[in-house]
N, C-alpha and C positions, 0 to 999 in steps of 0.2 A: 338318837345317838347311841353309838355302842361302848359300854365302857367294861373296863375289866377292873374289878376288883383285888386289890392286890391281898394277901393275909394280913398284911400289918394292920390294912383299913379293920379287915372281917375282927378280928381280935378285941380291938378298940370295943366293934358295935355289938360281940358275941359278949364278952366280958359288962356294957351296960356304963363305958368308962361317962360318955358324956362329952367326950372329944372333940373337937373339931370333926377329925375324919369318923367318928361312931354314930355324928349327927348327920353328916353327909351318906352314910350309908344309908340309912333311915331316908332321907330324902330322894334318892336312887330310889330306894326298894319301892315307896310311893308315886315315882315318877314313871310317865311313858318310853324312858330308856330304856334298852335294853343289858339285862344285868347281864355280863358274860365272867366266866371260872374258865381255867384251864388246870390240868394235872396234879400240875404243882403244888398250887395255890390248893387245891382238894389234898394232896394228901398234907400238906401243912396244919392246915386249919384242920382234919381229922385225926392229926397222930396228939391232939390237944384238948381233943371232946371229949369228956366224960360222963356227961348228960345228955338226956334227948338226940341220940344219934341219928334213930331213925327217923326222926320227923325234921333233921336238919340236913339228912342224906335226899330225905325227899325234895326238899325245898333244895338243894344243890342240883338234883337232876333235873328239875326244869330251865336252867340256865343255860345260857348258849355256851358249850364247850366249843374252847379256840384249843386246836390240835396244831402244832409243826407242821410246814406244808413239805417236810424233809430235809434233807440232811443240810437245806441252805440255810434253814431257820436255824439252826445249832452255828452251823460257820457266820453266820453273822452275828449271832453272842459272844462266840470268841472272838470276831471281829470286834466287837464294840466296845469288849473288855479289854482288848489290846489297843484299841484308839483311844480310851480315856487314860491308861497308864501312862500314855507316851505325852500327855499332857499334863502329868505328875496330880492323877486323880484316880485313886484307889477306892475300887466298888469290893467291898469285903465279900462278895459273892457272886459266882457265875450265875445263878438263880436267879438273882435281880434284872442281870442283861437280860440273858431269858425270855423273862416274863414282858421285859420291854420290846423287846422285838417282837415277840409276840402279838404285844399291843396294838403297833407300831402294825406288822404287817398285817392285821386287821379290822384297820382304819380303827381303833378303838381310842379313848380317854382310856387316863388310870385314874385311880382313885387309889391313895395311901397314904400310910405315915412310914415310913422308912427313909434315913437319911442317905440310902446309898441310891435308891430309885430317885432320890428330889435331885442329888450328884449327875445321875444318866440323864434326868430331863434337860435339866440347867445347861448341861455340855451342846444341845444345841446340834446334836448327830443324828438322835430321831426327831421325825417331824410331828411326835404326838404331843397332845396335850395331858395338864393334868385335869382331871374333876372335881368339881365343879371348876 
């Protein structure tokens, strides 16, 4: 299975919280899934490193980058962000859609701790899951 890791998960398990999602990254990173990152998620999780960058830059490049497959993967963010509004469900950030469509359009699981992605999944508009 392909799952994408959101930052709020990476944070949890770079920080050492002991989290739910920090131990589930840990179990990801040991399992036969396929770990995937996308842009975003890279530059979030690096504008926050201040230790061992390049040995966490390395371990980022081996990961499946999910790229936008163009300008539809953006209009279905907006999309999505405008489909939960209109059901009085406010996601504090277009990055979250995002990252969901993204997911989403690459048959992926998420894996996170963000209340506005558990909002996007709960609504029942994408068809992905969460991880585990």
């Amino acid at each position: 299975m392909k799952v994408l890791v959101d930052t709020s998960a990476w944070v949890e398990f770079l920080n050492g919280t002991g989290s739910p999602e920090a131990l589930a990254v840990d179990r990801l990173l040991a399992s036969e899934d396929d770990v995937c990152t996308c842009g975003i998620v890279v530059a979030e999780v690096f504008q926050g490193i201040r230790r061992e960058r390049e040995a966490l830059e390395e371990f980022f490049r081996k990961m499946t980058l999910l790229e936008a497959s163009g300008l539809s993967t953006y209009l279905k963010a907006a999309e999505l962000y405008r489909s939960l509004r209109r059901r009085g469900v406010t996601v504090r950030s277009t990055i979250d859609c995002l990252i969901a469509v993204l997911a989403d359009e690459n048959g992926c699981a998420l894996l996170f701790r963000d209340r506005d992605l558990r909002l996007v999944l709960s609504s029942g508009l994408l068809s992905l899951p969460a991880w585990p």
